[in-house]
C-alpha positions in Angstrom: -23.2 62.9 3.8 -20.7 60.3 4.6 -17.3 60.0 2.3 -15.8 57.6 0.5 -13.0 56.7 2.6 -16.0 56.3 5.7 -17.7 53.9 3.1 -14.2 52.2 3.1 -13.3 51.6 6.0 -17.0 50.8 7.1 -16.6 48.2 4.1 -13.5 46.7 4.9 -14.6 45.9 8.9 -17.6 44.3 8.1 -16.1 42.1 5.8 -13.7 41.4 8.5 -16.1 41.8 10.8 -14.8 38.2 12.9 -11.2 40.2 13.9 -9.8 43.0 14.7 -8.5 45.2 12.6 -5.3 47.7 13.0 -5.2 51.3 12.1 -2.2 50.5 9.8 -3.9 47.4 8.0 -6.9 50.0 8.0 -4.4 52.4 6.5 -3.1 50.4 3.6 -6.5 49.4 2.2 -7.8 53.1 2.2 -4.3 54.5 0.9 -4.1 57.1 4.2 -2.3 58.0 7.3 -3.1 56.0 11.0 -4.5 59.9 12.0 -6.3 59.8 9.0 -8.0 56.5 10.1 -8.7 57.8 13.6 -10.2 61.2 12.3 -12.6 59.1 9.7 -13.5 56.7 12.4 -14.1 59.8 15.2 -16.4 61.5 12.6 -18.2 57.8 11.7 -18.9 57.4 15.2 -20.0 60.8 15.9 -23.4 60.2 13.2 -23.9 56.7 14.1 -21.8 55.1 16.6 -21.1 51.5 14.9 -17.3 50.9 15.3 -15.5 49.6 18.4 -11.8 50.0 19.6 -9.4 48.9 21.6 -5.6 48.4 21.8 -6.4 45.6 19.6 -7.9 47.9 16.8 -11.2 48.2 15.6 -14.0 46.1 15.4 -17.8 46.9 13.6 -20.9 46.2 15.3 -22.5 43.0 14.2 -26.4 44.8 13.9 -24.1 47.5 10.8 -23.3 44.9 8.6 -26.7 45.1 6.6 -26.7 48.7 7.1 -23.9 49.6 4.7 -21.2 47.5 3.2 -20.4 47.9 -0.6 -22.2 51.6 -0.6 -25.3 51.2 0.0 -28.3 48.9 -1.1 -28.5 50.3 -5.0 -24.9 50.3 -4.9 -24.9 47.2 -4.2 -28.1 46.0 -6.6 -26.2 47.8 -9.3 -22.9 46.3 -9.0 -24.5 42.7 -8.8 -26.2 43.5 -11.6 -23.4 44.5 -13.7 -21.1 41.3 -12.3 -24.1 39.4 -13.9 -24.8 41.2 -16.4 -20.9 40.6 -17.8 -20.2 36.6 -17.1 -24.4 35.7 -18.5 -23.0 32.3 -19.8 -20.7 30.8 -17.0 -22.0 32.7 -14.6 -20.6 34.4 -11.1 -19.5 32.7 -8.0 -21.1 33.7 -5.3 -18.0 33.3 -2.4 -15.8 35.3 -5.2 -18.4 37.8 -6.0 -19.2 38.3 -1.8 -15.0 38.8 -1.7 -15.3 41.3 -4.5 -18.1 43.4 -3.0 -16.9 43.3 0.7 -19.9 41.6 2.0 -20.4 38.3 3.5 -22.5 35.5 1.7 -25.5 36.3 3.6 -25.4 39.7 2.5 -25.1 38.9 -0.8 -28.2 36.4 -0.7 -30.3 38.9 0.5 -28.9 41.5 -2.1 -29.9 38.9 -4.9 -33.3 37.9 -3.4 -33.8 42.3 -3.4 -32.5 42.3 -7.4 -34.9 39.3 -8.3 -38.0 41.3 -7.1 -36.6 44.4 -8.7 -36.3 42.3 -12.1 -39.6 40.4 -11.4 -41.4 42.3 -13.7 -38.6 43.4 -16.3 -38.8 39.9 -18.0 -35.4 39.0 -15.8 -34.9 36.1 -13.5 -31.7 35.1 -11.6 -30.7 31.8 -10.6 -28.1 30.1 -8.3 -26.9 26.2 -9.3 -23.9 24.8 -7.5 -23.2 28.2 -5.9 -23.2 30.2 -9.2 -25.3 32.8 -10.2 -26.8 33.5 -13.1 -28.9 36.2 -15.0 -31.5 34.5 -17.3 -33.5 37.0 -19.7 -33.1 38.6 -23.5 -30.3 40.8 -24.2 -32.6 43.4 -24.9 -34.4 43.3 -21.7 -31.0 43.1 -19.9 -29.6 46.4 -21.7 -32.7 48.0 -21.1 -32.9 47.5 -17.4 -28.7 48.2 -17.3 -29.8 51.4 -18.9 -32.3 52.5 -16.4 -29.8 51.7 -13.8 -27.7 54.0 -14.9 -30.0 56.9 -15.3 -31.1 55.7 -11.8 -27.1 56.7 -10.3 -28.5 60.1 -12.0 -27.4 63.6 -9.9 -24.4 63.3 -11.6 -23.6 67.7 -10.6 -24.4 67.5 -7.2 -21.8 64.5 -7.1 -19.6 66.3 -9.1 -19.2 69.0 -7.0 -19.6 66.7 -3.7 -16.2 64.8 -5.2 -14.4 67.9 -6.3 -14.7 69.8 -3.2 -13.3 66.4 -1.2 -10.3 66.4 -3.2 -9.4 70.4 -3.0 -10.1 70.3 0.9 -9.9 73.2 2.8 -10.1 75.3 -0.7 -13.9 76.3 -0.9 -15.5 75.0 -4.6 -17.9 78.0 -4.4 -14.8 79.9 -4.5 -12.8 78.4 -7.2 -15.6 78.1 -9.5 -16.2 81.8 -9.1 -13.0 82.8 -9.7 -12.7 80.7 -12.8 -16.5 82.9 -13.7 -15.0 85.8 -13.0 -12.2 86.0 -15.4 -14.1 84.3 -18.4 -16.6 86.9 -17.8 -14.0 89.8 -18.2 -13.4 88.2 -21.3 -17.1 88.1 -22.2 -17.2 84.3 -22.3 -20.1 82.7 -21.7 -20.0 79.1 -20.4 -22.8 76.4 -19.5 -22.5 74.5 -16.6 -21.2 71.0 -17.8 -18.4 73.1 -19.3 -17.5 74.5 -16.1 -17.8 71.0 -14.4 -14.8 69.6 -16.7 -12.6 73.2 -16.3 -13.1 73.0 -12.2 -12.3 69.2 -12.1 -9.4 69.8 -14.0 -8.1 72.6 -11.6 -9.3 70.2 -8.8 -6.9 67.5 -10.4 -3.8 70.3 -11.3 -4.3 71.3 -7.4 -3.8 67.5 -6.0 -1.1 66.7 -8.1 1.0 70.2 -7.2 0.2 69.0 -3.1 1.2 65.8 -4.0 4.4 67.2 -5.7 4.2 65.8 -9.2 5.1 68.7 -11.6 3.8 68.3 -14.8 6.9 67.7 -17.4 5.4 69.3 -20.8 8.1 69.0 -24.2 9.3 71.8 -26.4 6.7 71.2 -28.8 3.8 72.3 -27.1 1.6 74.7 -29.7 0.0 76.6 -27.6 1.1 80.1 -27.9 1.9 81.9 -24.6 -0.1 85.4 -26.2 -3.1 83.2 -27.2 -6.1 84.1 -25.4 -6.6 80.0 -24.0 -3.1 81.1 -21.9 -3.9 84.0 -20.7 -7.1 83.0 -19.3 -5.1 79.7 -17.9 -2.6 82.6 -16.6 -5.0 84.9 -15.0 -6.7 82.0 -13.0 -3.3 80.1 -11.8 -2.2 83.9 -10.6 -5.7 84.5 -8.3 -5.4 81.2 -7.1 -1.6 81.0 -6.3 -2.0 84.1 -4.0 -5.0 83.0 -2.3 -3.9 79.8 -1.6 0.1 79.8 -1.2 -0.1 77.4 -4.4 3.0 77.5 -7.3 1.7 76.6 -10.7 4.8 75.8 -12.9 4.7 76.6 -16.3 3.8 73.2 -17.7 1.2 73.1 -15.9 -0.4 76.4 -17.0 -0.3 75.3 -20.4 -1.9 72.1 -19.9 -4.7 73.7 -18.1 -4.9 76.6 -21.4 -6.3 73.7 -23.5 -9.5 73.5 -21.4 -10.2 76.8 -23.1 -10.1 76.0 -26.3 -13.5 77.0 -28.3 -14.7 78.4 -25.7 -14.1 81.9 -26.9 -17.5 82.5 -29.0 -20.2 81.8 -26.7 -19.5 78.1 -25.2 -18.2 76.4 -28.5 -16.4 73.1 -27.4 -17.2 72.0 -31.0 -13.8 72.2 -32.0 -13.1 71.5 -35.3 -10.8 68.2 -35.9 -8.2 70.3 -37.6 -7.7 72.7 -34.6 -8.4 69.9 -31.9 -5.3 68.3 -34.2 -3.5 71.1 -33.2 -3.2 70.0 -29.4 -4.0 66.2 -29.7 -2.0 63.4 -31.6 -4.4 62.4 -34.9 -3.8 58.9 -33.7 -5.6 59.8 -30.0 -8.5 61.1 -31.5 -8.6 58.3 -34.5 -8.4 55.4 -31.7 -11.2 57.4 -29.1 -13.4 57.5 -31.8 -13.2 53.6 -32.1 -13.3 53.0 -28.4 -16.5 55.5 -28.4 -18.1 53.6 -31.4 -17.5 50.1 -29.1 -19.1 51.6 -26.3 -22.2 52.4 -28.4 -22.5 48.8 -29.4 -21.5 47.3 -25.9 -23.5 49.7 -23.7 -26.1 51.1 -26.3 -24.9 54.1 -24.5 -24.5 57.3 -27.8 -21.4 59.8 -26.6 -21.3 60.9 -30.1 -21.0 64.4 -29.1 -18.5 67.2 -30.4 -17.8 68.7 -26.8 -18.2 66.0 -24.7 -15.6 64.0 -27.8 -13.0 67.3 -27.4 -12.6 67.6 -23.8 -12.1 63.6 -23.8 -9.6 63.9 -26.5 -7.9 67.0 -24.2 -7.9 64.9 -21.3 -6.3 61.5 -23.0 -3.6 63.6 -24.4 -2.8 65.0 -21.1 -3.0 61.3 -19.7 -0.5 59.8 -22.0 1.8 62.9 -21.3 1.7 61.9 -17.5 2.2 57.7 -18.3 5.1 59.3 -20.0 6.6 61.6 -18.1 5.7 61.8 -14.5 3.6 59.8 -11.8 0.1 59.4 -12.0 -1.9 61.6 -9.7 -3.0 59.9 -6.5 -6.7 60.9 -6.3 -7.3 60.1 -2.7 -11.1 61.3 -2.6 -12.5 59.8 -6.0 -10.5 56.7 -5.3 -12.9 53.7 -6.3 -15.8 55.8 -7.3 -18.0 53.0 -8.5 -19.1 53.4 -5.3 -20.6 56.6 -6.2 -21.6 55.6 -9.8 -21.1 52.2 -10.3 -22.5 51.9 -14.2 -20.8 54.8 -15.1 -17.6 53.3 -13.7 -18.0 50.4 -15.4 -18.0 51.9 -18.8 -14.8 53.8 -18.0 -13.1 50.5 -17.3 -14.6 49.8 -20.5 -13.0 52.9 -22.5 -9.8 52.6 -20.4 -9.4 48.6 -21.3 -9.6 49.6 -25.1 -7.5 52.9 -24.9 -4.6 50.5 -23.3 -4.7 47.9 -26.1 -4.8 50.1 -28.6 -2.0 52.2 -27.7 -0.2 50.6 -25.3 -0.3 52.5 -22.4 -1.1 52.0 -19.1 -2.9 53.9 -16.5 -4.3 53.3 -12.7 -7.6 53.2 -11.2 -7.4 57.0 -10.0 -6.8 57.7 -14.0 -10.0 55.5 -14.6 -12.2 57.5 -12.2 -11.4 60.8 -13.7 -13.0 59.6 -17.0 -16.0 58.1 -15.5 -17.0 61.6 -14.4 -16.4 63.0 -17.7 -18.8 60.5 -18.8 -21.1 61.2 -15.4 -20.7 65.1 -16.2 -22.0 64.8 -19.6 -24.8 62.5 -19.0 -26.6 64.8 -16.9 -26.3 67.5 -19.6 -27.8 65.3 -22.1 -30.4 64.0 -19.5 -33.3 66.9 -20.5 -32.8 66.3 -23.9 -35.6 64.4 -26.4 -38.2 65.6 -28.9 -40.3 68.2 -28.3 -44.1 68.7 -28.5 -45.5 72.1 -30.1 -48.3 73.1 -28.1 -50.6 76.0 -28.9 -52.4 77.5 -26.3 -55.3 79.6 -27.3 -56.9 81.0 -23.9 -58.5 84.2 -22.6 -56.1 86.6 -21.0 -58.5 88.1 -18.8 -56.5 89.4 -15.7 -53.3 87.7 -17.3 -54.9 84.1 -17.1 -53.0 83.1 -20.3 -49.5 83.4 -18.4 -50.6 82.1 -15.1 -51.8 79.0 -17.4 -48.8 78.5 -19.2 -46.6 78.6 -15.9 -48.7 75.8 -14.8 -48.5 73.8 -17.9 -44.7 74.2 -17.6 -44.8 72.8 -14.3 -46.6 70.0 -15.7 -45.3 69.2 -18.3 -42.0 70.3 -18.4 -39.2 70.6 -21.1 -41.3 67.7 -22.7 -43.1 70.5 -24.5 -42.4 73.6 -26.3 -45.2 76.3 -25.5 -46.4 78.6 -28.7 -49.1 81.5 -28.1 -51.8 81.4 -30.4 -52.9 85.1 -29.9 -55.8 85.4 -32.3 -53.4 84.9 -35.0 -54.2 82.2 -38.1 -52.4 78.8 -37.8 -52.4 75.8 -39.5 -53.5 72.9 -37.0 -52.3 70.2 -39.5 -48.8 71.7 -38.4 -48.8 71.5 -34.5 -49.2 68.6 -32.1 -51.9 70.0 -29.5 -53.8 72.5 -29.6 -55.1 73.8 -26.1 -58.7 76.2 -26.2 -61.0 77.6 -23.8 -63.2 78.6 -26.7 -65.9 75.6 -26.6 -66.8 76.7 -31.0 -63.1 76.0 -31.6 -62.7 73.2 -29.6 -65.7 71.7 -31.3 -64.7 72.6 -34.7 -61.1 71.9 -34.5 -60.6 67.9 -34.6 -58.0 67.0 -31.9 -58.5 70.2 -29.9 -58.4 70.2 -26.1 -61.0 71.9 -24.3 -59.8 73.6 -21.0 -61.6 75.6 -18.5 -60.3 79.8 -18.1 -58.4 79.0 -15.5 -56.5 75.5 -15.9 -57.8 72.8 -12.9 -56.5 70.1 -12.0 -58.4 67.9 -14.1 -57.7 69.9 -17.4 -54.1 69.5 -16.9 -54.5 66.1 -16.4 -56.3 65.7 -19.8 -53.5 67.5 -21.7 -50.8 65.5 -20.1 -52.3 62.4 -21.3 -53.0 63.8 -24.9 -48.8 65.2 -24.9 -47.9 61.5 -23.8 -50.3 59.8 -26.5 -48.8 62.8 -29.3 -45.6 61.7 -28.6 -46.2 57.9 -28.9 -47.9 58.4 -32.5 -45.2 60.5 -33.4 -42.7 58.5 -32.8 -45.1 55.5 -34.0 -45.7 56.9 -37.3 -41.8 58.0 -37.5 -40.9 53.8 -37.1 -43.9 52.8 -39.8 -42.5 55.6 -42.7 -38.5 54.3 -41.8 -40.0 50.6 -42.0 -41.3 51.2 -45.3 -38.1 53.4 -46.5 -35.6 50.9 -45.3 -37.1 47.0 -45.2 -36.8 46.7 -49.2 -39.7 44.3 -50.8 -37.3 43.4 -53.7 -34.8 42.3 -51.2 -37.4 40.1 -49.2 -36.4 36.1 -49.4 -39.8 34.0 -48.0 -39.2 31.0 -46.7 -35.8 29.6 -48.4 -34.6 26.1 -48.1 -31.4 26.3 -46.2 -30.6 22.6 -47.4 -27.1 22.9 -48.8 -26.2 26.1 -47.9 -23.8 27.4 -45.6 -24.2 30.7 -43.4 -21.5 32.4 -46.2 -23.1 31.1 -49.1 -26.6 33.2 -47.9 -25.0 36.0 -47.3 -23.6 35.9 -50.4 -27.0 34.7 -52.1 -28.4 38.5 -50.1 -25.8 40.5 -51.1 -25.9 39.5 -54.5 -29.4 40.9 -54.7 -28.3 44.0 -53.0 -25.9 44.3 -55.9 -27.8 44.0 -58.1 -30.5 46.4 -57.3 -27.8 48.7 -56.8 -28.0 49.2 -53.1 -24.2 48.0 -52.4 -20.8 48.1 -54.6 -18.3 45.2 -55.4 -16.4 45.4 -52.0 -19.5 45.2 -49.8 -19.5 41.6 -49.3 -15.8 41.7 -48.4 -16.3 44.0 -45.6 -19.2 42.0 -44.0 -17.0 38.9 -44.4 -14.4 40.7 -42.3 -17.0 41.6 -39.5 -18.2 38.2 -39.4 -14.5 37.0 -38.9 -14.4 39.7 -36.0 -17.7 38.2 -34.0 -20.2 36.1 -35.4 -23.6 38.0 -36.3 -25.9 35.3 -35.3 -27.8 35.8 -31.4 -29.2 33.6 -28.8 -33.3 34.9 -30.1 -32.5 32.9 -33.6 -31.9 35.6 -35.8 -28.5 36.3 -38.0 -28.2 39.8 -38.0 -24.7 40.3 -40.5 -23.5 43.5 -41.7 -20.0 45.7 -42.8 -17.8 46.9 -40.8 -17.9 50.5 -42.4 -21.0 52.4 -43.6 -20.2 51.9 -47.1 -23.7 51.0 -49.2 -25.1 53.1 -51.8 -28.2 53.7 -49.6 -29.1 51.8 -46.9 -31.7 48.8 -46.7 -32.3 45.7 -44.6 -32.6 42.8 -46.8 -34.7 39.5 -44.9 -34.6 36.1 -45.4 -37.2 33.7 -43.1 -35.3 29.9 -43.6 -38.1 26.9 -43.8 -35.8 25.2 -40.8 -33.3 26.4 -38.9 -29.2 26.7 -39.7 -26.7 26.3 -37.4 -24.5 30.0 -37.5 -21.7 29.5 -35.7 -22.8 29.4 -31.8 -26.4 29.5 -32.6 -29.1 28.3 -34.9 -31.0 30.5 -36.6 -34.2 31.0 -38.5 -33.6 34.5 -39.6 -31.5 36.6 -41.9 -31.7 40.4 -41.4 -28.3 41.4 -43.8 -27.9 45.6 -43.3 -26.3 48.2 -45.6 -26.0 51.4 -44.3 -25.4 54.7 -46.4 -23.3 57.1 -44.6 -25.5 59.9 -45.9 -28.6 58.4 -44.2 -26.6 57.0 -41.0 -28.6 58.8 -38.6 -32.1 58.5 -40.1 -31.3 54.2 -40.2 -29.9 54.2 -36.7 -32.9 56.0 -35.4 -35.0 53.1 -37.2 -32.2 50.2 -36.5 -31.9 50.9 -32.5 -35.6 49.7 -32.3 -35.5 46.9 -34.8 -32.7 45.1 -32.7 -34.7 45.5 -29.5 -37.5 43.5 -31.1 -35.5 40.9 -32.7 -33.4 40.4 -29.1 -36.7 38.5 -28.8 -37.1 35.1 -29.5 -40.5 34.9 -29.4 -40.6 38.1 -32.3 -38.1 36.4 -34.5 -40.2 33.0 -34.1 -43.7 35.0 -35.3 -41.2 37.4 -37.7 -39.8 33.8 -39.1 -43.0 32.0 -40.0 -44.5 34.8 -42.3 -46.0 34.1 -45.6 -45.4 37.4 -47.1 -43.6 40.1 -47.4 -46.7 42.1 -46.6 -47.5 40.1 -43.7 -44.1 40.4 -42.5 -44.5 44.5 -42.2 -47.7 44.0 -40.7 -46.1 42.0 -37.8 -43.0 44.2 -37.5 -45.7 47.0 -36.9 -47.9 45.4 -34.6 -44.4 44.7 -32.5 -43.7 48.5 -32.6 -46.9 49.2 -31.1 -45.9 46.5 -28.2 -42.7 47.6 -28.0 -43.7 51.1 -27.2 
């Protein structure tokens, strides 16, 4: 596998491909020794010999340049797609964007002609005029195919461990992990793998910055108790790792390293409480990440609303701003531009980083920012797996222990998209499962929805039960969207057709919220937060809808009230022929969000908000919002 500093320096010659290039110019792009250079450029040439030197320097091959250059090609793609993405209006110079990536112009054409065939068929088009490019589609269709990408970077654990072993060197990961296993299993602590991710990198980190001889500087006021259980686990591993590998851990740092363990000392409990997580991290850190995390929902449509994954953050931020404000960031010489690696994820820690400097008024560097995006990488993957589950019941002959050999291969099928239930002769209600799988042929005809499946499954009966687990799972999740419809698009809040003639964008939304009022879905101080949203960003979008709402979840119970307009109304940078004004209920949050995610996705349409807008009726209008379910699907 080649590194990051070969991508680098392979990078940085064929943009400069024209010239030669010094060892020490080489040097001070990739942040390295001149033997470094020579050693990465030996073991480049060794796989694929593609650089040239002389007493001049070094010079690429001409034939490598489409090879590699930024990464690779999906590097690449993703990156251009991001740059796009981010600048939709004005637009992205090409010659800037070619500088940015490390490519030439022809490299970049042929990257964009290799994204508009990727796109082709997402509903996505890119265009260049006057050496701009642009990305032309709905935002909806442009989050969706972001989102993909990101999925697409995927592996994040073999990465992980790729990464952390680059930047602990000649210290094996195998080992370190085990010795970290070890001790938390003499303490009968159990610990699932993302878990042990974050505690490894952290030790990874702690190792670099001792080689690099930055001693952690921790105050007097640190709470962590030297006979708490989270230090002595911090002590026992520092100990078996100082005498294997000559390394002094100070003090300081042993206690920074303790907090790792908090929670962990009932079965793998991150889920810190706020009032112990207090304990350890400033109220006003874990106050402003849960902001930045709540932007990043609505930026990214990207949910790390998660206990653990929000605890180890807050852990690691605290540390941060203790090293802004006492010693010298840690150079982290093998993650060092790691969009490279995952650009997406990257991108959403520059995203988090951007806001945590505003709003706190700190400042960290790039090696900072790449520590976070493989927090967010890490927990990714252990949230990949995850989605509803179908109960399927299988009801076969166990002749010669055919009933588990047919249940291993539906598992290989099918996967964790399914949770497996033996039937065993017992009674069952099939009103109350999703599939029910039989090899008895009087059952399978008297049982509506049954699946009939041979003894001993073929090939052909676990093709028929994939299909019925897929179509399960689409009406499930098709009848879940038709009853939240019903509960939270209110008829009594349902304005047909109103003449906007006279009326100003804040004198609807106070015409809706009045009604809201009135039918007690909202207090007196509703209106006054969506006014201060609206201040914030305008509500209106580019697919003619208006889509304003509070800046809290502060309504009695949650509704969507709609207004369709007779012509359009000009709201703020757009015109609009829909109102959609939200309240949300705390109490019911998740249930409307569930609901909410997919009734933005079909309004980011402007050809759904044109047939949503020229309804007749309330009842018509929920039959078209239902048919564009079903197309949505």
């Amino acid at each position: 596998m080649i590194t990051k500093k070969q991508e680098d320096i392979i990078a940085y010659l064929t943009k400069n491909q024209q010239r030669w290039v010094t060892a020490n110019e080489l040097a001070d792009f990739c942040k390295c020794t001149t033997r470094t250079i020579r050693n990465q450029i030996a073991k480049i040439n060794e796989r694929n010999p593609q650089i040239i030197s002389s007493s001049q320097g070094y010079r690429i091959k001409k034939d490598t340049e489409n090879k590699r250059a930024f990464g690779n090609n999906d590097d690449r793609k993703a990156q251009l797609f991001v740059s796009l993405l981010k600048s939709t209006d004005a637009g992205v110079d090409l010659y800037e964007l070619a500088e940015k990536m490390y490519v030439s112009e022809s490299t970049l054409k042929n990257d964009i002609q290799v994204l508009r065939k990727e796109i082709k068929n997402k509903n996505l088009k890119i265009t260049i005029k006057e050496e701009r490019i642009h990305l032309e589609g709905t935002e909806r269709d442009k989050r969706r195919y972001m989102i993909s990408l990101l999925y697409e970077e995927g592996d994040y654990q073999e990465k992980l461990k790729f990464h952390i072993q680059d930047m602990i060197g000649e210290i094996s990961l195998n080992d370190l992990e085990q010795t970290i296993h070890d001790v938390l299993a003499i303490h009968k602590i159990k610990i699932n793998q993302y878990s042990m991710n974050n505690i490894v990198l952290h030790f990874a980190i702690s190792i670099e910055r001792i080689r690099q001889g930055n001693n952690l500087k921790v105050g007097n006021d640190f709470k962590l108790k030297e006979n708490s259980i989270e230090y002595q686990l911090s002590k026992e591993i520092t100990t078996i790792l100082s005498k294997s590998y000559q390394i002094e851990f100070f003090s300081a740092e042993v206690k920074q390293l303790a907090l790792l363990f908090i929670g962990l000392q009932n079965e793998y409990l991150a889920n810190q409480k706020e009032s112990s997580l207090t304990d350890f991290v400033e109220l006003r850190f874990i106050e402003t990440l849960k902001e930045v995390l709540m932007e990043v929902k609505e930026t990214y449509l990207i949910d790390l609303q998660d206990d653990s994954f929000f605890n180890k953050l807050a852990i690691h931020l605290q540390s941060l701003y203790d090293r802004s404000q006492y010693e010298h960031f840690t150079r982290n010489s093998s993650l060092l531009d790691i969009k490279t690696a995952y650009p997406l994820t990257y991108d959403i820690a520059v995203y988090i980083s951007m806001l945590l400097q505003e709003k706190l008024k700190i400042w960290f560097n790039e090696d900072e920012i790449s520590f976070i995006a493989l927090h967010i990488g890490a927990y990714l993957e252990s949230k990949k797996e995850s989605g509803p589950k179908l109960r399927v019941f299988v009801d076969i002959n166990n002749y010669h222990d055919f009933e588990q050999m047919n249940i291993q291969n539906i598992r290989n099928r099918l996967g964790e998209d399914i949770e497996i239930i033996n039937v065993n002769g017992h009674k069952f209600d099939i009103q109350e499962n999703d599939v029910y799988l039989t090899s008895n042929r009087e059952k399978a005809t008297e049982i509506a929805g049954a699946v009939y499946v041979h003894p001993i499954l073929t090939r052909k009966d676990l093709d028929k039960l994939q299909k019925r687990v897929v179509a399960k799972m689409k009406s499930n999740w098709r009848n879940q969207m038709f009853l939240l419809m019903d509960r939270f698009v209110i008829e009594d809040l349902y304005f047909n057709q109103f003449d906007p003639t006279n009326s100003t964008p804040e004198s609807i939304r106070k015409k809706m919220f009045n009604k809201m009022l009135s039918e007690k879905y909202v207090g007196t101080n509703f209106f006054e937060t969506v006014e201060k949203r609206e201040l914030l960003s305008p509500t209106s979008f580019p697919s003619k809808i208006a889509v304003p709402h509070s800046v809290k979840q502060n309504a009695k119970k949650s509704a969507i009230s709609i207004m369709t307009l007779q012509e359009p109304l000009h709201w703020d940078n757009y015109s609009v022929n829909m109102i959609a004004l939200v309240a949300i209920s705390q109490g019911e949050a998740k249930e409307f969000n569930d609901f909410f995610e997919t009734f933005i996705e079909i309004v980011s349409d402007p050809i759904n908000v044109q047939q949503l807008a020229t309804t007749e009726s309330f009842s018509e209008f929920i039959l078209k919002m239902k048919m564009l379910v079903e197309v949505d699907e």
